[in-house]
C-alpha positions as CSV (number, residue, x, y, z in Angstrom):
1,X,4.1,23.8,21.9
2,X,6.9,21.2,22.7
3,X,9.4,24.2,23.1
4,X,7.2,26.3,25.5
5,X,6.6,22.9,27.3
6,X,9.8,22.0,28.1
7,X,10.4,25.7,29.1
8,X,8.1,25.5,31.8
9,X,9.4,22.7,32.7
10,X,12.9,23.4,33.3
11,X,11.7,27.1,35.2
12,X,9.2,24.7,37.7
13,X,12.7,22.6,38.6
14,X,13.6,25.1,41.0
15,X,10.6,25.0,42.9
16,X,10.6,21.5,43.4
17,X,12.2,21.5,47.2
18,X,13.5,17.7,47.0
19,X,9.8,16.4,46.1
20,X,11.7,13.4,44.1
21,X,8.2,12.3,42.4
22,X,7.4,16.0,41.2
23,X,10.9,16.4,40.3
24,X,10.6,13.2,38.3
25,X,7.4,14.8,36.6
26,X,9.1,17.6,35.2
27,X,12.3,15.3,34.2
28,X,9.3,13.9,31.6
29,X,8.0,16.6,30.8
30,X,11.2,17.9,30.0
31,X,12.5,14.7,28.4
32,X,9.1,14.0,26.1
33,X,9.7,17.7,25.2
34,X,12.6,17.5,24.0
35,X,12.2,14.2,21.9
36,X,9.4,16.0,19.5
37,X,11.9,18.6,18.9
38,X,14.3,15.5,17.5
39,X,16.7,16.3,20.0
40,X,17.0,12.3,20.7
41,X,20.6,12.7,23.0
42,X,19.3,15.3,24.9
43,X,16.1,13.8,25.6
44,X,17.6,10.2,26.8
45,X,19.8,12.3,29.2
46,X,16.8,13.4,31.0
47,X,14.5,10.9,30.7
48,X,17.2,9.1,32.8
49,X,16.8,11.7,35.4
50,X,13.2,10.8,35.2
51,X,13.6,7.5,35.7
52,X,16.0,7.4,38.9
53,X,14.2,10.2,40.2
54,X,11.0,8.3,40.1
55,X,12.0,5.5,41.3
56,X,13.9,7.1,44.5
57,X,10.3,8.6,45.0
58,X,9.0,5.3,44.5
59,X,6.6,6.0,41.7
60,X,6.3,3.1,40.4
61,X,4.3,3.8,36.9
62,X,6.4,7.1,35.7
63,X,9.6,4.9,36.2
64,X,7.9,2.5,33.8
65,X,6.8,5.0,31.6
66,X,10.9,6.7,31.7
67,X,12.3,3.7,31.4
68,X,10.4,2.1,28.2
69,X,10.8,5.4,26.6
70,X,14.7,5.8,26.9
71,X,14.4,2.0,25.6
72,X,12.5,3.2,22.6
73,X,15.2,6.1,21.9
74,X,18.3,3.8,22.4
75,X,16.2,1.2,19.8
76,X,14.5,3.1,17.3
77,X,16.0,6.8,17.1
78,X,19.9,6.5,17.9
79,X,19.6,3.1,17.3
80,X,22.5,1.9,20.2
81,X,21.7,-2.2,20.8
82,X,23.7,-2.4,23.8
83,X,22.3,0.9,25.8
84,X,19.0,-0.6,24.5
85,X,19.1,-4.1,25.9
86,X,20.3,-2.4,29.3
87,X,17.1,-0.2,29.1
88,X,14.9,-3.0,28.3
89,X,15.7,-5.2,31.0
90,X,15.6,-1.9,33.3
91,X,11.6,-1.2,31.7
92,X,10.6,-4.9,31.9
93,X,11.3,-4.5,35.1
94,X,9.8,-1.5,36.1
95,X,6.7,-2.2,33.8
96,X,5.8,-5.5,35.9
97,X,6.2,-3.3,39.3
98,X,4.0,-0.8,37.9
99,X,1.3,-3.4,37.1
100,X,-0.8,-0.7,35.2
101,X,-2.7,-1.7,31.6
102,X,-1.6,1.8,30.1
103,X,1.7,1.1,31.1
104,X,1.5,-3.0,29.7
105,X,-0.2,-1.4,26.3
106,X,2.7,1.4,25.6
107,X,5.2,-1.1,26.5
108,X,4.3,-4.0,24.0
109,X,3.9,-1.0,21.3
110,X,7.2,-0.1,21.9
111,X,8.7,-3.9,22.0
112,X,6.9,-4.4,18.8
113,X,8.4,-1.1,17.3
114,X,11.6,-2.8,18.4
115,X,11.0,-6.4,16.8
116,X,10.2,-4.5,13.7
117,X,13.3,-3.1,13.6
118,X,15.2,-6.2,13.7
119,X,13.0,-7.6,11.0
120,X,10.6,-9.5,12.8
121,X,7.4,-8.8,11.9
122,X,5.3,-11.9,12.7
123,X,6.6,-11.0,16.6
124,X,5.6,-7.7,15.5
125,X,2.5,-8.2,14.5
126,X,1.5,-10.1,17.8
127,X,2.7,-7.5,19.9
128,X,1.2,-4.8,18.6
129,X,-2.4,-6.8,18.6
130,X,-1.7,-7.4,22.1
131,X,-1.0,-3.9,22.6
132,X,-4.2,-2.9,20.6
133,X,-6.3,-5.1,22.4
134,X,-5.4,-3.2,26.1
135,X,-5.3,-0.1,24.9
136,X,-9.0,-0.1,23.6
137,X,-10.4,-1.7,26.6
138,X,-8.8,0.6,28.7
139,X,-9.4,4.0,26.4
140,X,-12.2,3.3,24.1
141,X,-11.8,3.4,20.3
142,X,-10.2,7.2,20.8
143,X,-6.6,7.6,21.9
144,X,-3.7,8.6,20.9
145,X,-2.2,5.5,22.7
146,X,-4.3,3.4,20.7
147,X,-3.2,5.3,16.8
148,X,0.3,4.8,17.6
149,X,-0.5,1.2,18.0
150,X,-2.6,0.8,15.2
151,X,0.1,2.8,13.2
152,X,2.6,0.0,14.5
153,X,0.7,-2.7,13.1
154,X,0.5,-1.0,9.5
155,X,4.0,-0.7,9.6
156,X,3.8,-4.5,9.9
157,X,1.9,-4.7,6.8
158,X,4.0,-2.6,4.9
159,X,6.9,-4.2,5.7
160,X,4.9,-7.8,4.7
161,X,3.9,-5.5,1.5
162,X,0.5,-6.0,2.4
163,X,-0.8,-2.1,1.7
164,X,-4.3,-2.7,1.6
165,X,-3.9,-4.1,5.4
166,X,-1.9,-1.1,6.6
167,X,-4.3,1.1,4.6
168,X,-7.2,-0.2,6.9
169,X,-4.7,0.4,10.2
170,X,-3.6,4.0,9.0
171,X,-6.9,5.2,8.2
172,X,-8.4,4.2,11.5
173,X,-5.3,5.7,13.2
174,X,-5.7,9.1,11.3
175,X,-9.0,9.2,12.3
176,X,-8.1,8.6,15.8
177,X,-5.2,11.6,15.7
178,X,-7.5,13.9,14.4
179,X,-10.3,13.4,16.9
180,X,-7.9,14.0,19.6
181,X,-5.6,16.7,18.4
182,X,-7.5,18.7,15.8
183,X,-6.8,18.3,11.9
184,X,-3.5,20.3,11.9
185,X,-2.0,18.7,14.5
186,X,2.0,17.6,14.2
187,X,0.7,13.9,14.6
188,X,-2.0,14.3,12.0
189,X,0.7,15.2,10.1
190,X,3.2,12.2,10.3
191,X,-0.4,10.1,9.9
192,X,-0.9,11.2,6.5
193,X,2.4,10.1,5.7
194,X,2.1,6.9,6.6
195,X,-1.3,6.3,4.7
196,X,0.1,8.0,2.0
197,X,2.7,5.6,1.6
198,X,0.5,2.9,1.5
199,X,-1.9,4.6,-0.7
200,X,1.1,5.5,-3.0
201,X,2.0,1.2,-3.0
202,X,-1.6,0.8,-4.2
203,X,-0.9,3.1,-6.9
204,X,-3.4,5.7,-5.1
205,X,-1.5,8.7,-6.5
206,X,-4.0,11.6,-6.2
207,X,-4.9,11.0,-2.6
208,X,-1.4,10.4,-1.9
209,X,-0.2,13.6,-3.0
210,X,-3.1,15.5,-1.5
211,X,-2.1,13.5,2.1
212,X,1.4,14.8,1.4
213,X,1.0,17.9,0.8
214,X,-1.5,18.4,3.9
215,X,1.2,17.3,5.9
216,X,4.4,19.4,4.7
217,X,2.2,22.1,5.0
218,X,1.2,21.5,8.5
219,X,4.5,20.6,9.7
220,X,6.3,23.8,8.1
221,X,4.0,25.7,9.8
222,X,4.9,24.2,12.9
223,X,8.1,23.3,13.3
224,X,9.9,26.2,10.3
225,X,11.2,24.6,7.0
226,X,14.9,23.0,8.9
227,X,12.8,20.8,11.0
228,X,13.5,16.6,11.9
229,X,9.7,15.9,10.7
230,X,9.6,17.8,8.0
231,X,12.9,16.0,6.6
232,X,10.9,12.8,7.2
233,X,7.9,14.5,5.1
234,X,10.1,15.2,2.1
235,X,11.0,11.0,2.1
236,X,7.9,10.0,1.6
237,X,7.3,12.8,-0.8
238,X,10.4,11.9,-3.0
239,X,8.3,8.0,-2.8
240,X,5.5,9.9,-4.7
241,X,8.2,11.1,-7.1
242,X,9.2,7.6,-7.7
243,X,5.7,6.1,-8.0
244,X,5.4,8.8,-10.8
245,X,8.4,8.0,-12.8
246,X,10.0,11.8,-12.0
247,X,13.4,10.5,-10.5
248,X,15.3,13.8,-10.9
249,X,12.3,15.1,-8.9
250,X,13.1,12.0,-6.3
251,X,16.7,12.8,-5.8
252,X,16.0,16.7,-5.7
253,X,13.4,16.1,-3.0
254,X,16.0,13.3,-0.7
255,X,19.0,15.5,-0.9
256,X,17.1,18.4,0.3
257,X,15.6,16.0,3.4
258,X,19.6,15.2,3.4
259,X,20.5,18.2,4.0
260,X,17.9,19.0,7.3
261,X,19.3,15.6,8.5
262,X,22.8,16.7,8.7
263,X,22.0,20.3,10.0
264,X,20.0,18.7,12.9
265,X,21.7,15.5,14.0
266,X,25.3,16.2,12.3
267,X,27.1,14.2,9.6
268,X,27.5,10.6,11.3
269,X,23.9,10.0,12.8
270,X,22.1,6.5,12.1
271,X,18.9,8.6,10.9
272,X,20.8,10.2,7.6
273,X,21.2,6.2,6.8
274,X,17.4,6.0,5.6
275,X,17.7,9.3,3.6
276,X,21.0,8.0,2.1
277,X,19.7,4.2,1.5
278,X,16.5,6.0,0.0
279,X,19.0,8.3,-2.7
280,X,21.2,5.0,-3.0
281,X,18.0,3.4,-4.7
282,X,17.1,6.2,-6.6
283,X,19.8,6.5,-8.2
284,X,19.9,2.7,-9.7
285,X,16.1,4.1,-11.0
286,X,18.2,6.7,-12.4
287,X,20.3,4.7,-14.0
288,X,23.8,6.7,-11.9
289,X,25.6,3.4,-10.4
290,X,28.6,5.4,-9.3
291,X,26.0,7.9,-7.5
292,X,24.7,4.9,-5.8
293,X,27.9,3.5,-4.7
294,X,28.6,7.1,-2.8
295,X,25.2,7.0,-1.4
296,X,25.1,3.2,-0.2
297,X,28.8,3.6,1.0
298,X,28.1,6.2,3.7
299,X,25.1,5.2,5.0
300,X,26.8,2.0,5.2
301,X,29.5,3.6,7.3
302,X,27.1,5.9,9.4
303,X,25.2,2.1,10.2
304,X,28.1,-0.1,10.8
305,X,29.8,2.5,13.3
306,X,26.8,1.6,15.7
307,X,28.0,-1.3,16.1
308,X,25.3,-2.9,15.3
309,X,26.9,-5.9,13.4
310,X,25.7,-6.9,9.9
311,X,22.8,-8.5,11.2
312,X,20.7,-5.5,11.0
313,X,18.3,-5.6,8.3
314,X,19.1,-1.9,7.0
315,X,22.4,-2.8,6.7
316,X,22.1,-5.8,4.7
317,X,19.3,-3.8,2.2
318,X,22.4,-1.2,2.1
319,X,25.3,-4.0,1.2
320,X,22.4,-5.2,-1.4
321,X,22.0,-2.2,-2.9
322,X,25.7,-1.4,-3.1
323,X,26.1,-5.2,-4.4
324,X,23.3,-4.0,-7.5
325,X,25.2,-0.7,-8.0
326,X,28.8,-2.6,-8.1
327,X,27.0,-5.1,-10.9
328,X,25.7,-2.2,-12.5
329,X,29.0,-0.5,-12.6
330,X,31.1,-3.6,-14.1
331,X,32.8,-4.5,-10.8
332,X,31.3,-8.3,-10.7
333,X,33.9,-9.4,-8.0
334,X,33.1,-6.9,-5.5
335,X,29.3,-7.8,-6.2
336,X,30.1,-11.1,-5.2
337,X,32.2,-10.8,-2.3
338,X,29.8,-8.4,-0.5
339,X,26.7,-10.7,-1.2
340,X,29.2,-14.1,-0.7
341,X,30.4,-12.0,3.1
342,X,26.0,-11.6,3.8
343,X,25.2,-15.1,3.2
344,X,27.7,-16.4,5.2
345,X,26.2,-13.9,8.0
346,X,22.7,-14.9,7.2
347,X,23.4,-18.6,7.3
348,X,24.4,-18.5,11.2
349,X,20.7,-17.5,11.6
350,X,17.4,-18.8,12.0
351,X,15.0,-15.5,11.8
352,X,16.0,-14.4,8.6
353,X,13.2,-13.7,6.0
354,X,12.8,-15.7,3.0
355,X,13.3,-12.2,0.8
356,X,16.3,-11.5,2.2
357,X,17.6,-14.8,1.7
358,X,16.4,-15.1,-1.5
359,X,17.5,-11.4,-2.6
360,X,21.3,-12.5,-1.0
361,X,20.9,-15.7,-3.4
362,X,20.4,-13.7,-6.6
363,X,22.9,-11.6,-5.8
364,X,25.5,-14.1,-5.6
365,X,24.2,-16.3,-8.8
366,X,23.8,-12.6,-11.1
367,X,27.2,-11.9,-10.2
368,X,28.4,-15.5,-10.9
369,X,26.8,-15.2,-14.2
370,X,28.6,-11.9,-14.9
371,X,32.1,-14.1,-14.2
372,X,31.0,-16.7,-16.5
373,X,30.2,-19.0,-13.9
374,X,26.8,-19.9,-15.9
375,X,26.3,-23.7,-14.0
376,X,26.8,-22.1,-10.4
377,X,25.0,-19.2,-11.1
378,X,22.3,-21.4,-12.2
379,X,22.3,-23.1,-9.0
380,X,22.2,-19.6,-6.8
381,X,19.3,-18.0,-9.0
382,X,17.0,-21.3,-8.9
383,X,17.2,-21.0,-4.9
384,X,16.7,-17.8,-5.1
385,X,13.2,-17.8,-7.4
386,X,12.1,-20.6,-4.8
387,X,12.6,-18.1,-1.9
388,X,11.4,-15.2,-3.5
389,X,8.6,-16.8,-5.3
390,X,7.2,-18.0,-1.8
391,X,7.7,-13.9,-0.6
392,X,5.8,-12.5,-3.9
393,X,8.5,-9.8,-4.1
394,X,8.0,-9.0,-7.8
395,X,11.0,-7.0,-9.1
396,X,13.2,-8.7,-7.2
397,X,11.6,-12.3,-8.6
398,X,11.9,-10.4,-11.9
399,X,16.0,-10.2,-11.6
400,X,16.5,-13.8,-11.1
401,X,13.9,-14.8,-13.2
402,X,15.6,-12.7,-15.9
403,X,19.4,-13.0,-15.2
404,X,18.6,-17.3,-15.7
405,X,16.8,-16.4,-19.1
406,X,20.0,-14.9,-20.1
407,X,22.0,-17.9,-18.8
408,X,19.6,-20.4,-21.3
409,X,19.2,-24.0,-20.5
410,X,15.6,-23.6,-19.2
411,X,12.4,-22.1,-20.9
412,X,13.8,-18.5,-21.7
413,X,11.4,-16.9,-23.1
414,X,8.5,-17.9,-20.7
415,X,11.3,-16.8,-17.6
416,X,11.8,-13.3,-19.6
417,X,8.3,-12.8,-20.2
418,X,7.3,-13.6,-16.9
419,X,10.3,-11.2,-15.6
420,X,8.4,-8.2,-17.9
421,X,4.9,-8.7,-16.1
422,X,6.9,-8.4,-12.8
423,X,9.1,-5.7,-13.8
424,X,5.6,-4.0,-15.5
425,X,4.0,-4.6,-12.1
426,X,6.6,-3.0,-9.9
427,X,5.9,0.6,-11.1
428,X,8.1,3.3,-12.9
429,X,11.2,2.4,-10.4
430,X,12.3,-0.7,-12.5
431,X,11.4,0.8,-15.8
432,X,15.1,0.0,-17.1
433,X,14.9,-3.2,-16.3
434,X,11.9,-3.6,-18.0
435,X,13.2,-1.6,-21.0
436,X,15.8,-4.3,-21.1
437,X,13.8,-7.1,-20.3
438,X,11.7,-6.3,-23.8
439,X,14.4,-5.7,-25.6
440,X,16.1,-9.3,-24.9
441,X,12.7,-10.5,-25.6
442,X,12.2,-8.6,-28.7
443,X,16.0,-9.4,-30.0
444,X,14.5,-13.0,-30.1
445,X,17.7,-14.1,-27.6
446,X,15.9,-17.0,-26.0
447,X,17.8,-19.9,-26.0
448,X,21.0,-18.9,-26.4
449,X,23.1,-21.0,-23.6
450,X,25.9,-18.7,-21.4
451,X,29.1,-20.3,-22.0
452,X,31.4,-21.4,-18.7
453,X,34.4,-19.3,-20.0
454,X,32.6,-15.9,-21.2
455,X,34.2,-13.9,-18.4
456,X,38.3,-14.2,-19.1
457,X,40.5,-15.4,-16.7
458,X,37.4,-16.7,-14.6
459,X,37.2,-20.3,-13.2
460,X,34.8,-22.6,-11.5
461,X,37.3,-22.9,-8.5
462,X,37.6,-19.5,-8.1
463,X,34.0,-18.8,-7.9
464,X,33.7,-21.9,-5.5
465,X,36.1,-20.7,-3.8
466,X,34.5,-17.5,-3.3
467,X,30.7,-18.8,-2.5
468,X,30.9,-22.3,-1.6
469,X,28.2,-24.6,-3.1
470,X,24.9,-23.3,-2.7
């Protein structure tokens, strides 16, 4: 009904007569409208009308309301940091003046939303309690306020990997959506999603699926098969495709969300950078590096145009990725100088997490080891098992842990074996790495010491040069 709403909308303007708080009304109408079509530039446009025009009719809570939502659009859906931090200082403004609980709880939602984003998720976290706390007490324990908060804090989870967490938080918010909007509502929908994904990291696979397939189903039938949300669908059902081993089925199932990305938003929008990053991945499952190179390298491009610096967490999980694929592909030296360029970005922060860090780490010491630099690389991949030991991210563990087997000098065997039970762990995605794990195992390699001048023409200078001690 978003459609028909923003219709009526737009044919009620002309009656307004200069009523600059009714005119505001319809601005949001219009401008809420138009964002659950996915039409994210058109809607910021008029939310801004809302705004001004609420606050020249001195209504104080709508202006809140206008404002944090453009914020939310500029930070989460086009994904512009400078038009965002104007629009947040703008709504922190107006949400004080309106001095209205609703307002306070959709406005720390929102902020946490935004601190997730940038990779932040113990702020996160404590916003959206905070935000949870005020909308219940001012609602009850049924709102749809109160599921997009609790949906905010299961993001959290899953972004801590804690499923079982965001399991309990999606759940409750899915029960909470369908209360208020019947079970085939658009928002009951994008719920199932959600808890399917965390289902799907618990290996849940059945309910998953079924979840899945609830939603496409609803949301076809809503918005036609072309739609934004039914793109987003089709991610988390190319997930499932992963989780079951089936990645022709995976990359099928992306470029098709691919392709309802482009058609809606055009070829150079920030949200064909997920879709892209997601393909990017798939394709080292499917064992295509020069696939993923294509993949990572636009949705690199579409991400750095936003000028978002290389501080954004998607972009550094892109110039990972596209680090792994360059490694994968025999092109060491680009491996290293993208991952050498990262940590030197990293390092001029304090808010980084220890899995990035650590994943930056083995990047540079797997590369290293590939140029025969076997005492540096050493160095990198011990820092980088301490940092990703402390995290508990498994595959990722299981590359170090296995790239220093290779190198020798330690207790091989146990550091391969150990890399198999994390690789075994981490579902059919790192199945090749597992593969190969078993096989150095099985070959009975353990032991055998890398040698300083296995990579020709390669020299310790060279690769200090390049990465600087670690």
């Amino acid at each position: 009904k978003a459609e028909e709403a923003r219709e009526l909308a737009a044919a009620l303007m002309g009656e307004v007569r200069g009523d600059r708080r009714l005119e505001a009304r319809l601005w949001f109408a219009q401008g809420t409208s138009l964002r659950m079509l996915g039409k994210y530039e058109d809607s910021v446009e008029v939310l801004e009308k809302a705004f001004y025009s609420a606050v020249a009719g001195k209504d104080d809570v709508l202006a809140a309301k206008a404002s944090a939502e453009v914020f939310d659009l500029f930070a989460s859906n086009l994904e512009q940091p400078d038009s965002a931090e104007r629009w947040r200082q703008l709504a922190e403004s107006a949400v004080e003046r309106a001095a209205s609980p609703p307002v306070d709880g959709k406005w720390l939602r929102i902020q946490g939303a935004a601190a997730l984003k940038q990779d932040a998720p113990d702020k996160a976290e404590q916003l959206f309690k905070s935000s949870i706390e005020i909308l219940e007490g001012e609602y009850g324990p049924y709102h749809n306020q109160l599921a997009a908060s609790l949906e905010g804090l299961g993001n959290t989870f899953m972004r801590r990997k804690q499923a079982a967490r965001a399991e309990e938080q999606y759940r409750r918010a899915l029960e909470i959506w369908v209360a208020t909007g019947g079970p085939n509502h658009p928002d009951v929908a994008m719920s199932q999603t959600r808890l399917a994904a965390a289902l799907m990291d618990q290996h849940k696979l059945s309910e998953a699926q079924s979840l899945m397939d609830s939603a496409l189903e609803t949301l076809v039938h809503t918005y036609g098969q072309d739609h934004p949300r039914v793109g987003d669908v089709l991610n988390s059902m190319a997930e499932y495709a992963v989780a079951s081993g089936d990645f022709e089925l995976a990359n099928r199932t992306l470029l098709r969300a691919l392709a309802i990305k482009r058609s809606a938003y055009g070829s150079e929008h920030p949200r064909l950078a997920t879709t892209l990053t997601n393909l990017m991945d798939v394709d080292r499952s499917r064992g295509r590096p020069g696939d993923s190179i294509v993949h990572g390298s636009e949705a690199l491009a579409i991400l750095l145009t936003q000028s978002q610096g290389e501080t954004n967490p998607q972009i550094q999980r892109v110039q990972l990725g596209l680090a792994d694929a360059h490694l994968a592909n025999d092109q060491a030296e680009l491996a290293l100088a993208e991952c050498t360029n990262l940590q030197r970005t990293l390092a001029q922060r304090e808010d980084v997490s220890a899995m990035s860090r650590g994943r930056v780490a083995s990047c540079i010491g797997r590369a290293l080891a590939r140029l025969g630099k076997s005492s540096k690389a050493k160095d990198w991949l011990h820092r980088s098992t301490d940092l990703l030991g402390d995290e508990g991210a498994r595959a990722r563990l299981g590359e170090a842990l296995f790239a220093l087997a290779k190198l020798g000098g330690g207790d091989t065997r146990a550091q391969a074996e150990k890399a198999v039970e994390l690789f075994h762990a981490s579902g059919p995605a790192w199945s090749r790495e597992l593969a190969e794990a078993r096989q150095w195992l099985e070959q009975g390699k353990g032991g055998q010491e890398a040698t300083e001048d296995s990579a020709p023409g390669a020299t310790e200078d060279s690769a200090q040069g390049a990465t600087g001690a670690p």
